[in-house]
N, C-alpha and C positions, 0 to 999 in steps of 0.2 A: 301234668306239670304241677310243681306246686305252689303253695301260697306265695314263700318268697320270692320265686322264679317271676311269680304273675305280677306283684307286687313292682320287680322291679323293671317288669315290661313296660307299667302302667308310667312309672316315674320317667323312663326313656322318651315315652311317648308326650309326658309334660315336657321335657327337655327340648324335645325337638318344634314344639308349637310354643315357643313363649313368645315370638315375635308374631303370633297369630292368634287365632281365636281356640280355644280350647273343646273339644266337643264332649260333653259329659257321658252320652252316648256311647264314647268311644271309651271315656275313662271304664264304661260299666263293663263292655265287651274284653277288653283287656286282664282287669282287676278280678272279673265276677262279682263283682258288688258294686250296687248303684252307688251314683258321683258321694251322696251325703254320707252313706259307709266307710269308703274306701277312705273316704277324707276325714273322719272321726277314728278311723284306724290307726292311717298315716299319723295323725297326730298323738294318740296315744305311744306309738313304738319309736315316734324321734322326737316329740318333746317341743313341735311347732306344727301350729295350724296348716293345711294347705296351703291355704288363699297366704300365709305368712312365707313360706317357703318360695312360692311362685314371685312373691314382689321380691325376697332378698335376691333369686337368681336373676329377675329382670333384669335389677337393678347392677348385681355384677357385671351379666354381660354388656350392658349398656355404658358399664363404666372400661373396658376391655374398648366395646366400640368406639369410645371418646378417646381414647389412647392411642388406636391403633388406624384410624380414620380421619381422613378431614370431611366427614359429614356434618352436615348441620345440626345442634343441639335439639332445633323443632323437630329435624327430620326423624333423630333417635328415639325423640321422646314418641312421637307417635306409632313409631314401630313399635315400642315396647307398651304399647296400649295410653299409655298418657295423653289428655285431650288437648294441654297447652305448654309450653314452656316453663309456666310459673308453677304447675301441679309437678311435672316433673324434677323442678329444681328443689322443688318445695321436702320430696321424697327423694331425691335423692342428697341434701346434706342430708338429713335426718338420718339417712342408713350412714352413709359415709365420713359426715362431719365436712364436707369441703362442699361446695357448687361443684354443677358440671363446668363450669368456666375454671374452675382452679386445678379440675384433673388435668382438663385439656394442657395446661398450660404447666405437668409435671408435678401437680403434688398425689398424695399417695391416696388409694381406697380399698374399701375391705374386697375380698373375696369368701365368696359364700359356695360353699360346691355340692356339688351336686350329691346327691344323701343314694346310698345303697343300703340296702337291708341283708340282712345276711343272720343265718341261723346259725348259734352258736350253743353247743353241747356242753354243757356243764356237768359233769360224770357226778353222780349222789345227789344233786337239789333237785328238789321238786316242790309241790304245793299239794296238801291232802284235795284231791280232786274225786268226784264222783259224777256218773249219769246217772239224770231220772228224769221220769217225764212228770208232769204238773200239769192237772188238768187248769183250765181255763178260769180266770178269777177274772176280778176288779179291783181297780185303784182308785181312791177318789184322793185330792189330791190339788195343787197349781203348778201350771207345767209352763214356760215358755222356752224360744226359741234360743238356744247357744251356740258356740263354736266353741270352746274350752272346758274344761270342768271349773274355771278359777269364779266362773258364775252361779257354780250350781248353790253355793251358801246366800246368795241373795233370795232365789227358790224356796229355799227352806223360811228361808225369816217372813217371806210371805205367806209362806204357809201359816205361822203360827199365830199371823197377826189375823186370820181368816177365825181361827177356833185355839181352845188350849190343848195340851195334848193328852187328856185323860177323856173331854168332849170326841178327838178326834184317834180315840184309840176304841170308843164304844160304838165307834160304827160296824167294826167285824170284828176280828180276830184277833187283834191288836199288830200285824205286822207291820212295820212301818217299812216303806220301799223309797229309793233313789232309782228313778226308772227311765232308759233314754230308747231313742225312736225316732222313729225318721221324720224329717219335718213332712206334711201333707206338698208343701209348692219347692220347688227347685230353686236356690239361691246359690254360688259360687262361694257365699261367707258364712251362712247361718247351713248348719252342716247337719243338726239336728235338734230335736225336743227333748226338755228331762222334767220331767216332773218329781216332785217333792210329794209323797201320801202315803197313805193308810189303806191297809183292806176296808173293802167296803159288802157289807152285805144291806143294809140301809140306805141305799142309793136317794131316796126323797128328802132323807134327813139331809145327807150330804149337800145335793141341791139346796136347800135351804139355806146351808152356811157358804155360800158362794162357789161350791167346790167342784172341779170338771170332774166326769168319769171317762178309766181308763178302762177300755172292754179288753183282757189280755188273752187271747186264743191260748188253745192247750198246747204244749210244744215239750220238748224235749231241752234237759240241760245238760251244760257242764257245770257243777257248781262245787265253787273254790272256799273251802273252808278257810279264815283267816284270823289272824291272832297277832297286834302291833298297835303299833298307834297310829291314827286316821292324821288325812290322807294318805301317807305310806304306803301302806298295806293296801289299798286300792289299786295304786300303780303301781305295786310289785307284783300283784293277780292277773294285772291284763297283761303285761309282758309275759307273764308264766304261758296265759292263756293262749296269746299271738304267736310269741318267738317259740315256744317248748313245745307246749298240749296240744294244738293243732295242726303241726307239721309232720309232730311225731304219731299223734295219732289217727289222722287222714279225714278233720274234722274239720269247717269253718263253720261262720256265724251266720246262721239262717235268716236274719236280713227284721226279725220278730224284737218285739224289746227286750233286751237284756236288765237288771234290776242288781242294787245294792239292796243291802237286805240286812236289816239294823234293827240289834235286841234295842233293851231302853237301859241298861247300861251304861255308865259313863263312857263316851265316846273319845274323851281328852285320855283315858288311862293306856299306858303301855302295854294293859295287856287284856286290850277290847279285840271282844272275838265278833263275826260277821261273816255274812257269807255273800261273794258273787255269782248271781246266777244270770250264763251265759247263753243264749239257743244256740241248739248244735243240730247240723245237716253233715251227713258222708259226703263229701267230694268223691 
């Protein structure tokens, strides 16, 4: 079966437990890729978080169940996981702009539905893509915990305030990586790690300037030559990568870090080049 196929098992299967407990387990068994994947995927290909996706359709069908029931507002709210009244009223104007008292009572709320993926063939586009394998390196670097990419620029700026970037390009070879991974603990909202570094062949030095090391195993990529202006060009690579390259070529994402991969170049110019490099496993 393939990605898409699996992918939209996976969303059926959130569909069907929103009034209940979600089992990431099951997200993993479905999907093929553990819950913090699948959920860093999902949001790269629709443009919202999980854990964001799951409270707008709570929230609709919650606002359907106020319309279409005389249950109680507590009794709704706790079906749909909310602990009190005032959390759930509190979230839902916020998505809808009205109380649950004002649906009840005939005014309007949004409908948010349910998201399908689907591969779409664009006859002549593609992205200069290549495999190769890369033996095993290091990153030294400051990494923490995200769910968006809209966080990874605060990453970066802590990086620079750790060393400068000429101190922190003489640690190896001067590549500079944007590198994400799976968090080590299980959370529903923090979905993964991205670290902001540098090659590192001076690992003591690095320690000295505050800086974690990333141990990167050898693996195998897909990597997407690119040329635009940043961010853009990031997110037109992983869709290429998601919706096109690995449907069509019988490939997913080996579960290992995958890494931006940034000359020293102006990054602001329209026509900064970079490459994404993705791990790849045959399905």
């Amino acid at each position: 079966m393939d990605t898409i196929h699996l992918f939209n098992d996976t969303v059926d299967y959130i569909e069907s437990t929103l009034n209940g407990e979600i089992d990431d387990k099951k997200i993993s068994a479905l999907s093929g890729y553990s819950y913090s994947m699948f959920a860093r995927i999902f949001s790269m290909l629709t443009g919202y978080t999980l854990s964001e996706y799951i409270r707008y359709r709570k929230l609709t069908k919650s606002a359907v169940k106020l319309r279409d029931t005389s249950d109680k507002i507590i009794d709704i709210a706790l079906e749909y996981g909310y602990e009190s009244s005032d959390s759930f009223t509190f979230a839902f104007k916020k998505f809808h702009g009205y109380t649950p008292s004002d649906v009840r009572c005939g005014k309007p709320f949004k409908i948010f539905s349910p998201i399908r993926l689907s591969l779409t063939i664009k006859g002549g586009e593609s992205m200069k893509t290549r495999i190769e394998r890369k033996e095993g390196f290091k990153v030294a670097g400051v990494s923490k915990s995200a769910s968006k990419a809209t966080m990874f620029n605060e990453i970066w700026e802590d990086l620079f305030k750790k060393a400068d970037i000429n101190t922190l390009i003489s640690l190896g070879n001067g590549m500079c990586y944007g590198a994400c991974y799976e968090h080590e603990s299980f959370n529903m909202d923090i979905n993964f790690k991205y670290m902001a570094g540098f090659d590192v062949n001076d690992t003591e030095k690095a320690k000295s300037l505050g800086l974690e090391i990333l141990d990167v195993p050898p693996a195998e990529y897909a990597i997407v030559s690119m040329k635009g202006k940043m961010p853009e060009i990031i997110h037109d690579a992983w869709k290429y990568i998601l919706q096109d390259f690995f449907p069509m070529q019988g490939y997913r994402h080996a579960g290992t870090p995958d890494f931006e991969v940034y000359p020293k170049e102006n990054m602001g110019s329209e026509n900064y080049e970079m490459e994404l490099w993705v791990p790849i496993e045959k399905i």
